[in-house]
C-alpha positions in Angstrom: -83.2 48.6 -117.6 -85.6 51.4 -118.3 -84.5 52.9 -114.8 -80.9 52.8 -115.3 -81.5 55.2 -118.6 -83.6 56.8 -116.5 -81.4 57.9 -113.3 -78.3 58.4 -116.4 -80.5 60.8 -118.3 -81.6 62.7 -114.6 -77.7 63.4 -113.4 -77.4 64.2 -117.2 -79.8 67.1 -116.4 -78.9 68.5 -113.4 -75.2 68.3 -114.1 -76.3 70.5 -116.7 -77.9 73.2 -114.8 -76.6 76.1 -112.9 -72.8 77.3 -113.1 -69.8 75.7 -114.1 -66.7 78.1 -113.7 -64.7 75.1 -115.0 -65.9 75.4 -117.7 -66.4 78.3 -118.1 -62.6 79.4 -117.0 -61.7 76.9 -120.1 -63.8 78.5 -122.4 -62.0 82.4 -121.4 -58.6 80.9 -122.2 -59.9 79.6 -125.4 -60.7 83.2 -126.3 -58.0 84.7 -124.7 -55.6 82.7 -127.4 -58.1 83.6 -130.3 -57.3 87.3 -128.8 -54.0 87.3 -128.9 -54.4 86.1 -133.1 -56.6 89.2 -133.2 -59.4 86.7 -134.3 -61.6 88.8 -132.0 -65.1 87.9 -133.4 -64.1 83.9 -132.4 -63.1 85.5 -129.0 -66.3 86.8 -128.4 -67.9 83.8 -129.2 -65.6 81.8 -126.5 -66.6 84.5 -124.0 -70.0 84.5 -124.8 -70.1 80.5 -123.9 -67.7 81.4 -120.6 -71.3 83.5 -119.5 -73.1 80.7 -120.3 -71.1 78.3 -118.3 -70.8 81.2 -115.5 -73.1 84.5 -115.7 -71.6 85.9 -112.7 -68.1 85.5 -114.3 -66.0 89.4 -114.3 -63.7 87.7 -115.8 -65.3 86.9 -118.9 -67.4 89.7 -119.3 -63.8 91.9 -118.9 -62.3 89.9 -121.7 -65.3 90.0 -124.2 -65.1 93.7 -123.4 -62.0 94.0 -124.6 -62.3 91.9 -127.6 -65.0 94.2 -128.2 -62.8 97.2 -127.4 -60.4 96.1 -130.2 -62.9 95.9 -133.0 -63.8 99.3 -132.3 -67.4 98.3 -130.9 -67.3 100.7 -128.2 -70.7 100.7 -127.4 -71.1 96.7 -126.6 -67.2 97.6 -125.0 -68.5 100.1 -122.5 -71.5 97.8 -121.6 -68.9 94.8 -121.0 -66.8 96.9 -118.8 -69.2 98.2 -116.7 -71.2 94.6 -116.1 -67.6 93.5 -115.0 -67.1 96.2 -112.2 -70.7 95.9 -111.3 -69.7 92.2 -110.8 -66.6 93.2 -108.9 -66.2 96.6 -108.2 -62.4 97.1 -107.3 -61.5 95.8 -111.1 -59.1 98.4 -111.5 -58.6 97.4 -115.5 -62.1 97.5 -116.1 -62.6 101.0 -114.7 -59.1 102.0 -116.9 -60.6 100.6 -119.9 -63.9 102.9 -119.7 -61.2 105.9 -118.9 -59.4 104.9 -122.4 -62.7 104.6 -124.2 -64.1 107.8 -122.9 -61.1 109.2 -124.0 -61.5 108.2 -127.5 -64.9 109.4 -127.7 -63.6 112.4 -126.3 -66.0 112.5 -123.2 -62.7 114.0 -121.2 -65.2 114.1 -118.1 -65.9 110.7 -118.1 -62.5 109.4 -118.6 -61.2 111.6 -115.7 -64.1 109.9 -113.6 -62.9 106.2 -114.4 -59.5 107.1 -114.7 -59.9 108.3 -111.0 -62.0 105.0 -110.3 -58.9 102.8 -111.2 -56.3 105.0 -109.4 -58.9 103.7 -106.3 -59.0 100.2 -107.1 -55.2 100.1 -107.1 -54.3 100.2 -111.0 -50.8 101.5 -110.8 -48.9 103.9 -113.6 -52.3 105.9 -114.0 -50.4 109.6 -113.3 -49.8 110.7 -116.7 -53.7 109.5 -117.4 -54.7 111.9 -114.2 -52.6 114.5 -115.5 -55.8 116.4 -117.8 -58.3 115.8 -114.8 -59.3 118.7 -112.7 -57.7 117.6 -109.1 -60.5 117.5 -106.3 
């Protein structure tokens, strides 16, 4: 008997270790939905437990970043964003994000450099957004 607890409570703990991107996928929708109620400190908690579940997840760290983005927390925004295209480089929102952030904080340099970033990673309707930046 005492082996039979023994091999459950093993697969216990290595189910448990490494990356689950079920879970972790179920977990962004949660906070995706508590997003869309504008309960955005809730989101970030969902998205926070996505990482956990999968650390290499863009996805996850895009949406905390914009949960972030909407209460105003630019800072912990811009660190988001940038983590996701690091993650995956050709994440054309991410890159448009940073441009509208940069923007705000009036860093026109910046935003004209991400802006640009997007435009490459194939985020469309980004002319009028272009329009201020010096053209190379």
């Amino acid at each position: 008997m005492k082996n039979v607890w023994f091999i459950a409570l093993m697969l216990l703990v290595l189910s448990s270790c490494g990356p689950d991107p079920r879970m972790a996928q179920l977990k962004i929708e949660e906070g995706q939905k508590l997003a869309r109620f504008s309960n955005y400190s809730a989101a970030i908690e969902a998205f926070d437990e996505a990482i956990k579940y999968d650390p290499a997840s863009h996805e996850a760290y895009f949406n905390r970043g914009s949960a972030y983005f909407n209460k105003r927390d630019y800072k912990k925004a811009v660190e988001d964003f940038l983590y996701a295209v690091e993650l995956k480089p050709n994440f054309a929102n991410a890159w448009f994000n940073l441009g509208q952030i940069m923007d705000i904080e009036l860093d026109h340099d910046m935003a004209c450099y991400y802006y640009k970033k997007a435009k490459e990673s194939g985020r469309p309707n980004i002319g009028d957004y272009l329009k201020k930046c010096p053209q190379d």
